[in-house]
N, C-alpha and C positions, 0 to 999 in steps of 0.2 A: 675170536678176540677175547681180551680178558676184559673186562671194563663193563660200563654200562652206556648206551646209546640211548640219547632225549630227544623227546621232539614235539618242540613247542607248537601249539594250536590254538586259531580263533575258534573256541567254542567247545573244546575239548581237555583245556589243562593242558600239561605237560606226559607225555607220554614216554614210559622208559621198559629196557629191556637189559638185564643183566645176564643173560643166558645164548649169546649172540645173535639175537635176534630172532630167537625159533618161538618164543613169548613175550607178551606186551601186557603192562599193565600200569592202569592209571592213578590219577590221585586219588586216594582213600577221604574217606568223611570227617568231619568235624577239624578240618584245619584251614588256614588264614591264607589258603589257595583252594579256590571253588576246583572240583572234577570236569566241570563246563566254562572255567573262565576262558578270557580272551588273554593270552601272550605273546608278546610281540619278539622278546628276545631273551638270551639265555648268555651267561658269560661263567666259566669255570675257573675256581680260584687256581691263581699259578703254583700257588706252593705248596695248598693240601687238597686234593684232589676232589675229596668227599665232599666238599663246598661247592654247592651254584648256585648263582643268585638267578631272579628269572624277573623280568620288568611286563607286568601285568595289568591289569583293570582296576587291581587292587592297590598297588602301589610299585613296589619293589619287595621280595620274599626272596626266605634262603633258605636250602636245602643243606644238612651237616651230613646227611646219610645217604648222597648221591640224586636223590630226587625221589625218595620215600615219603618223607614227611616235611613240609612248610612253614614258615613262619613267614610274620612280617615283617620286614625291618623298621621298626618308627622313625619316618620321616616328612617332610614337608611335601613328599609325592604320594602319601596316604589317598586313597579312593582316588589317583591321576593315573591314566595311563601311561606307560615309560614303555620307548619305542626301541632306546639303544644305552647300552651299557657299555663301559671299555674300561677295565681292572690293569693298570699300571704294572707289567710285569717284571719292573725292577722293585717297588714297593708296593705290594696286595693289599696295605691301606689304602690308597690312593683309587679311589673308584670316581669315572663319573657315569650321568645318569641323562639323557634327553625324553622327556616328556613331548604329546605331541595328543593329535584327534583321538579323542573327542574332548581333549581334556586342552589347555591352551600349553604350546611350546615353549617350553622353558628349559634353561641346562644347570646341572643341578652338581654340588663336587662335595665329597666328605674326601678327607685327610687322615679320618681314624677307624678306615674298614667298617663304617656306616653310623657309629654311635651317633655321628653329630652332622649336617651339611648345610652347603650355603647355597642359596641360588645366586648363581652367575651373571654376569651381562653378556650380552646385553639382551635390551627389552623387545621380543618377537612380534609383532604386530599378529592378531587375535585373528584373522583372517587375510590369503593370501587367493592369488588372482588363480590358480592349478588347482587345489583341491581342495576349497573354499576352508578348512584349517588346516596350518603348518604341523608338519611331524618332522621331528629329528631323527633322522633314519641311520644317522653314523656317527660314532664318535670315535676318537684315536687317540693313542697316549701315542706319540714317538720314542718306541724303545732305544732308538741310537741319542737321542739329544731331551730328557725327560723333560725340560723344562716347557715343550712344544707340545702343545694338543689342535686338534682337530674337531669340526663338525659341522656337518653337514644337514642341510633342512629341505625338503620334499614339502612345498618349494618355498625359500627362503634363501639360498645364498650359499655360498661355500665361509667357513669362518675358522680364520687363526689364533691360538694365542702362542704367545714366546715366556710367559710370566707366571707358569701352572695354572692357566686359568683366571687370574687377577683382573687382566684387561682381555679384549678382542676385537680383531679388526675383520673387518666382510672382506674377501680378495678377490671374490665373481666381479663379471660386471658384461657388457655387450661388448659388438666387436668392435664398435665404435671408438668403445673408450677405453678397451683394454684388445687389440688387435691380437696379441701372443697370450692372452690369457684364457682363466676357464669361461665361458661365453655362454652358460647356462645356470640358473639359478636351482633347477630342479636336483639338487642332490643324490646322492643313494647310496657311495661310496666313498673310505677313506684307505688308502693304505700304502705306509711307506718303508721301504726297500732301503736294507743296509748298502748294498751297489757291493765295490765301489761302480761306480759313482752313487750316493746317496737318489733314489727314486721315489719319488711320490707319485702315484696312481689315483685319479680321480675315474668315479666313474657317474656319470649324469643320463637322464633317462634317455641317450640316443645316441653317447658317445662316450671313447675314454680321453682323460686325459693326463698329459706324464710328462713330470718338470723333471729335471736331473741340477736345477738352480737352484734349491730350498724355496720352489713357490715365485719366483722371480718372471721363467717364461714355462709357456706349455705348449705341449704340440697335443693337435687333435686328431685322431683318430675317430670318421663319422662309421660308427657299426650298421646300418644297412648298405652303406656302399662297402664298404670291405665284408660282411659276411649274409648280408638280404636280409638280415630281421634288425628289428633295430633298439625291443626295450632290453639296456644294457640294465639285470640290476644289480650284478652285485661283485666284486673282486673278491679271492680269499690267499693269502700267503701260506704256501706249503711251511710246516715251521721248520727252522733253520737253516731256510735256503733263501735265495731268492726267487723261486718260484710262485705263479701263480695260476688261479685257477680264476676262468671268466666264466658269469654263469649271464645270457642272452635270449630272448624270445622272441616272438612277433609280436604280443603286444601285453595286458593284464587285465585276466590271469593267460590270456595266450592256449595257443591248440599246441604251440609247436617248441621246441627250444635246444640250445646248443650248447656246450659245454667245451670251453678250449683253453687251453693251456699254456704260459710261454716260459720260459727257460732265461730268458736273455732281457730282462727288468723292461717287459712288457713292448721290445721293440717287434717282434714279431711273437705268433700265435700259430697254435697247432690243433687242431679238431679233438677232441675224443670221441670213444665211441662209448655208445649206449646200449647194450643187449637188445633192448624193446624203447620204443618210440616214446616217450615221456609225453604224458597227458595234458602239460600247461607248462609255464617260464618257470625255471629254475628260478627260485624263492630266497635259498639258506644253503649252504655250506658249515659241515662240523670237521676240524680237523682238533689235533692235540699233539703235543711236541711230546709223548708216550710214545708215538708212534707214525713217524712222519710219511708213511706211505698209507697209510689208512684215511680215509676221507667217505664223509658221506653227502647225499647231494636230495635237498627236498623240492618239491615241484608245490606251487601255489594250489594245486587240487589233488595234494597229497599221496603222490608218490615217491618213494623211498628209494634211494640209491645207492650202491655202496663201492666202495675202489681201495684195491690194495695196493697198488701201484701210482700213488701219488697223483692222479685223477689220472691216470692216460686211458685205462677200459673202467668201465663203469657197468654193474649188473642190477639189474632192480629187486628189491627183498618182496617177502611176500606179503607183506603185510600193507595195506591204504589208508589211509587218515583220512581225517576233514581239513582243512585250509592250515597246512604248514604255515610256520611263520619264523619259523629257526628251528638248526639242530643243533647238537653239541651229541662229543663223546668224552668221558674222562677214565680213565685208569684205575678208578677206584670202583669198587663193585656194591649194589645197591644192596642192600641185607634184604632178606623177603619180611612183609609188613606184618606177619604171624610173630614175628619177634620183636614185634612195638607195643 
């Protein structure tokens, strides 16, 4: 491949490789991202490549040289942890940001590619009954209908806005009170499908769930009775298709994990295959619309996977990490740091 492969780490920085993969190296000293921070997630700019933003310990940081050298962005998530980032792929100003443990959850939107942002509503209650504090694990711009965003909170609720963020309303709720809807508050996943039919994909810690109504009804999908493991965490859309990629475990960080694929806006599911038996639950998915058969796949106890074929076989790299937490790849190639 041409490009550079990232991969974000509790406890290790951001780890990258411009050379496909046959060398790895980490963050260099004296910048505004520790070589041992903790990183939760990684988001690459749509329209200049060399740009990623990375949501850390620190705050929110940006990389101009692929993931050589760091900066902070100054914002009102300085020294908070940011769990989930989602960059607007019809406007690359339009960033938002979910804050989340150990730091308190909150969602966070700049309008002018970071100079300036507003914290959003609504106000997340400092401790939740799952994992004594809330983290925002997913946030979504709707690239078909931009004024709709998404996000999701582990555990906190599934939540809409129609107004760029302005307002937001919760749409989870039990089955009691909401019989066709999403019926789990533990979040984890956002991601919606041009169709046609227009598709929303939720995914929650035991099950999918997929409205074809803009959010109105959902059908559920329980993942250990359809595949015997049941921690669902995470969806990823192949770009320019409707495809997608499920990544599934037995539990977290999990011994065992599955990776499947569907073709048909998540009404059915097809296995991949894995060269070598993956050491824990798929964690993170990196894809980039450079190259929409390229995909990579990280395991929560840091193993690397890689698929040229839009996930259907999947081979493992050589290289192991410490506790994945996102990957990304982007098109643009990291300069080596002798030239900084």
């Amino acid at each position: 491949m041409q490009g550079t492969i990232l991969v974000a780490t509790a406890g290790q920085g951001v780890l990258r490789s411009s050379d496909d993969g046959a060398t790895w190296s980490r963050i260099g000293l004296r910048q505004d991202l520790e070589f041992d921070a903790v990183v939760r997630c990684l988001a690459v700019h749509p329209e200049q490549p060399n740009i990623v933003y990375a949501g850390a310990d620190a705050g929110l940081v940006r990389s101009d040289d692929a993931g050589v050298t760091w900066r902070r962005v100054d914002s009102p998530m300085n020294d908070q942890t940011i769990w989930s980032l989602a960059i607007d792929p019809n406007d690359a100003d339009f960033i938002l940001a979910g804050t989340g443990a150990p730091s308190r959850a909150a969602v966070f939107r700049s309008t002018d590619g970071g100079a300036s942002w507003d914290r959003l509503p609504p106000e997340i209650p400092e401790f939740c009954a799952g994992v004594n504090r809330p983290r925002i694990l997913t946030a979504t711009v709707d690239r078909y209908d931009g004024k709709t965003l998404w996000f999701g909170i582990e555990e906190g609720g599934l939540w809409r806005s129609g107004d760029r963020g302005d307002t937001w309303e919760r749409i989870d709720g039990t089955p009691a009170t909401l019989p066709q809807g999403v019926t789990n508050s533990d979040i984890h996943c956002v991601v919606v499908l041009e169709g046609p039919p227009k598709t929303i994909v939720v995914a929650v810690v035991n099950a999918l769930f997929v409205s074809q109504d803009e959010g109105r009804t959902w059908t559920r999908t329980d993942t250990r009775e359809q595949w015997g493991i049941y921690y669902t965490r995470l969806v990823k859309q192949i770009p320019g298709s409707n495809e997608l990629l499920l990544g599934i475990g037995d539990a977290t960080p999990g011994t065992t994990t599955r990776i499947l694929r569907s073709t048909d806006l998540a009404q059915t599911w097809q296995e991949s295959s894995l060269d070598v038996p993956a050491n824990s639950t798929v964690w993170a998915f990196g894809v980039h619309p450079a190259d929409a058969g390229l995909a990579f796949a990280g395991t929560k106890y840091g193993h690397l996977f890689r698929s040229t074929d839009a996930g259907r076989t999947w081979i493992k790299e050589w290289r192991e990490f410490s506790e994945i937490t996102d990957v990304a790849w982007t098109p643009a190639i990291a300069p080596s740091p002798e030239g900084h």
